[in-house]
C-alpha positions in Angstrom: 140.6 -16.5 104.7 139.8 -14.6 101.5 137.2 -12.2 101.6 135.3 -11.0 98.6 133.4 -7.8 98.6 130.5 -8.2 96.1 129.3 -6.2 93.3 126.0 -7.1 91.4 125.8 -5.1 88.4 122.1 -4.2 86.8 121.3 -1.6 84.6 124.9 -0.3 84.9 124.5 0.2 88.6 125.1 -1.4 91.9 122.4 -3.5 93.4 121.7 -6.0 96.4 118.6 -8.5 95.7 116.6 -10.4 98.6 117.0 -14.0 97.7 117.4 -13.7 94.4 114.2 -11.4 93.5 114.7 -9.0 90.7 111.7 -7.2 92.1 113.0 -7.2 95.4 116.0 -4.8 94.8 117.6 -1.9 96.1 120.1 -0.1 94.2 122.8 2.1 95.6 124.5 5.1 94.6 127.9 4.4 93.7 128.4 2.8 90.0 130.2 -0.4 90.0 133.7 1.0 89.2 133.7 3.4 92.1 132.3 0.5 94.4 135.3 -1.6 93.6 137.5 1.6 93.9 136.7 1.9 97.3 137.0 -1.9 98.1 140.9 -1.3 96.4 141.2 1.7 98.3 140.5 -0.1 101.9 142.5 -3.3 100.9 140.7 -5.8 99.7 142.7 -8.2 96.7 139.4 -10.1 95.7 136.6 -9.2 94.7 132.7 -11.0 93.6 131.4 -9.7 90.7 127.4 -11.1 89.2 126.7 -9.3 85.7 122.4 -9.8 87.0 121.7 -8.7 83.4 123.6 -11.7 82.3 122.2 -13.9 84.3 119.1 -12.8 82.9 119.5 -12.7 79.1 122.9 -15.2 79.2 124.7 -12.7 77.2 128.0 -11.0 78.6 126.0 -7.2 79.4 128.2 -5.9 81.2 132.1 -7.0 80.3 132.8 -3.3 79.7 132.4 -2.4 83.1 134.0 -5.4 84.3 137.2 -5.4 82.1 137.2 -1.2 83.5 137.2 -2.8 87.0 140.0 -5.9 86.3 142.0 -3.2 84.6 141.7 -0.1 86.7 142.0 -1.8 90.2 144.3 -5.0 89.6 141.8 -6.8 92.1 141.3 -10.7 91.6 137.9 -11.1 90.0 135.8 -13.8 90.5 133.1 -13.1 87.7 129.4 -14.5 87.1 126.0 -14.4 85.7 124.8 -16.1 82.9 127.6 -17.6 81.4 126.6 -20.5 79.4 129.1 -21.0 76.7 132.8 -21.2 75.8 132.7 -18.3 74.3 132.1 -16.5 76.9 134.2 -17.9 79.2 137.0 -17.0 77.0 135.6 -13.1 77.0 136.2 -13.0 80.8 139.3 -15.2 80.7 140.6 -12.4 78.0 139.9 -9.3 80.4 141.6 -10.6 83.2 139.1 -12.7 84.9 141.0 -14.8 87.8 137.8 -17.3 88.0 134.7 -17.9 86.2 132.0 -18.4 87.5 129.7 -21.5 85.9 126.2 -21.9 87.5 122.9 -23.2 85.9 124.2 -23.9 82.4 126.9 -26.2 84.2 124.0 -27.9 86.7 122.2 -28.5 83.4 124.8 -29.6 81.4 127.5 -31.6 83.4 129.1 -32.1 79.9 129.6 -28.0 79.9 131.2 -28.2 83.4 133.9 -31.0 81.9 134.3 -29.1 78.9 134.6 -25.8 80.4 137.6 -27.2 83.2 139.4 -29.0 80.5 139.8 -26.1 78.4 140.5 -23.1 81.0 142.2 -24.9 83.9 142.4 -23.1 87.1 139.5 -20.7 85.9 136.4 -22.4 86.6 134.7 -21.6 89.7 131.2 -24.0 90.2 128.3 -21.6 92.1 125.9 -23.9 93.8 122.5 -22.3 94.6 120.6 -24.4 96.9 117.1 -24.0 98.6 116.6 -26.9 101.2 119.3 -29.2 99.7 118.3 -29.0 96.4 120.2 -27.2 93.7 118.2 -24.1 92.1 118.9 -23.0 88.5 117.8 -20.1 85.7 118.1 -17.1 88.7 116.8 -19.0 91.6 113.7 -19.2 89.8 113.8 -23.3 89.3 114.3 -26.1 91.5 116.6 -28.7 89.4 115.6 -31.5 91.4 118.8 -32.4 92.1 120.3 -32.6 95.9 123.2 -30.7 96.2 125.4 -33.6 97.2 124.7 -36.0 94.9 125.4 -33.4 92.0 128.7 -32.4 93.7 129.7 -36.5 93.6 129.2 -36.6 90.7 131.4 -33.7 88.7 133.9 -33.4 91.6 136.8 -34.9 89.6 135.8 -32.6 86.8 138.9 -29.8 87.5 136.8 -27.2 89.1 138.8 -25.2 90.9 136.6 -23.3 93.7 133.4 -23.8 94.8 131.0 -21.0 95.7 127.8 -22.3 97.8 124.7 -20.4 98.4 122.0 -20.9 100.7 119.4 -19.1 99.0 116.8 -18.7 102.2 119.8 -16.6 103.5 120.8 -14.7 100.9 120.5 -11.1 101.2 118.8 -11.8 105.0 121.7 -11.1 106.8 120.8 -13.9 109.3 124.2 -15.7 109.2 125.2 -18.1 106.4 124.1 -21.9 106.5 127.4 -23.3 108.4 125.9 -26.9 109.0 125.2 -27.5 105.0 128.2 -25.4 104.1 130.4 -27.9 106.0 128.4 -30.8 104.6 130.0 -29.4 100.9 133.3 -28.4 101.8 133.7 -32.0 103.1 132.9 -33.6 100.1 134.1 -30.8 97.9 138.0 -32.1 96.0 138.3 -28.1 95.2 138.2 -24.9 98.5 134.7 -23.8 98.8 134.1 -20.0 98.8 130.6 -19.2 101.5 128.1 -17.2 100.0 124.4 -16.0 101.2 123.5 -14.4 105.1 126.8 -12.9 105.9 126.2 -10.5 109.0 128.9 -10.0 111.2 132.4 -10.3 112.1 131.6 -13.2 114.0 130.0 -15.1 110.6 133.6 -14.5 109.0 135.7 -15.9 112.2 133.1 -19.2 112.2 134.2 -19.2 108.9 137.9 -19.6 109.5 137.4 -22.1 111.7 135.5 -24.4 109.1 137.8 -27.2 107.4 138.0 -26.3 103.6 136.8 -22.9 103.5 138.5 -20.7 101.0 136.7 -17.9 101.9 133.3 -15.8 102.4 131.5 -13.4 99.9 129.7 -10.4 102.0 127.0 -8.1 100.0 124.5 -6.5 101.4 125.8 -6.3 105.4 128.7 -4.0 103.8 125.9 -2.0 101.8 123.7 -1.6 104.8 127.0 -0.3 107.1 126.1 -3.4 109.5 130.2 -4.6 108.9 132.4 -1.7 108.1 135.2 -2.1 105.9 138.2 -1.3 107.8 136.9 -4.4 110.5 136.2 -6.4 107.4 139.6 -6.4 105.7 141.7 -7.1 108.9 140.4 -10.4 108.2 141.2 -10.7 104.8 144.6 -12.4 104.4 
């Protein structure tokens, strides 16, 4: 089981969102290069990394604090936020990215997602973001219409090559993460499927491990709020 500390970057600083609300933010002291300093320094070799300015304007904002993070730490970077083109992709890829991270521009544009795998294999992570089944897009802030299922059928031979899946009622709620749903992906998923959103406890990362298909479980917030310290968290990290 992989687990991946997360950073969200905004304004050049860390911050933690509650389901997705920019105006419902708390920022913490520590930039994002000493955060992922002291993940390195306790352990961890992975590491989740949203540029929210990205995911706002769908430009790369913060690659410069990124590629100081890939190069400093030598952490495996799973990076997203945004990322709606080739070109960008290729920026992350360049700096040492180990997985990209497509999300609404991919849900919008299966074409993208096909494109995307074929030219960067074994870099394309696919972020699902759902809200009671159905797939959100643009920040949370639209429902796509689309169940999460039928959207997974239908790109799952497209070479992705992790899935990350959000429940976004937990995210940032620290009430545990969706297990039933998650499940209900991994089981259909052809790629591992990384579980995002709700993360609260120890005891959310060892129901984790006993999941079929689980790669492994992002934690945010319950590290930021000292409700799982670090030294517990990483003896589960292998």
């Amino acid at each position: 089981m992989k687990i991946f500390p997360a950073i969200d970057i905004k304004d050049k600083k860390c911050v933690r969102l509650v389901k997705g609300d920019f105006d419902n933010k708390t920022e913490y002291a520590l930039s994002p290069v000493d955060q992922a300093g002291k993940y390195k320094d306790h352990g961890f070799k992975n590491l989740h990394i949203v540029d929210l300015d990205g995911a706002l304007t769908g430009e790369t904002v913060n690659l410069n604090i990124i590629k100081d993070i890939v190069g400093k730490f030598n952490l495996n970077v799973e990076i997203g936020g945004g990322i709606r083109n080739l070109d960008s992709i290729q920026k992350y890829v360049d700096i040492g990215a180990e997985k990209v991270i497509l999300g609404s521009a991919a849900i919008k544009d299966k074409n993208f997602l096909k494109e995307a795998c074929e030219k960067f294999p074994h870099k394309i992570a696919l972020g699902l973001d759902a809200k009671d089944g159905y797939l959100s897009v643009s920040g949370w802030k639209e429902n796509s219409n689309q169940l999460t299922l039928d959207y997974l059928k239908k790109v799952n031979d497209y070479g992705v090559n992790r899935l990350i899946y959000t429940d976004i009622n937990r995210d940032g709620m620290k009430q545990s993460p969706n297990f039933d749903e998650t499940s209900r992906v991994a089981e259909i998923s052809n790629c591992p499927v990384i579980i995002s959103g709700g993360v609260s406890s120890i005891d959310d990362i060892k129901k984790a491990k006993t999941l079929k298909n689980i790669e492994g479980v992002i934690v945010g917030k319950a590290i930021y709020d000292g409700d799982i310290k670090l030294d517990e968290l990483v003896k589960e990290d292998a």
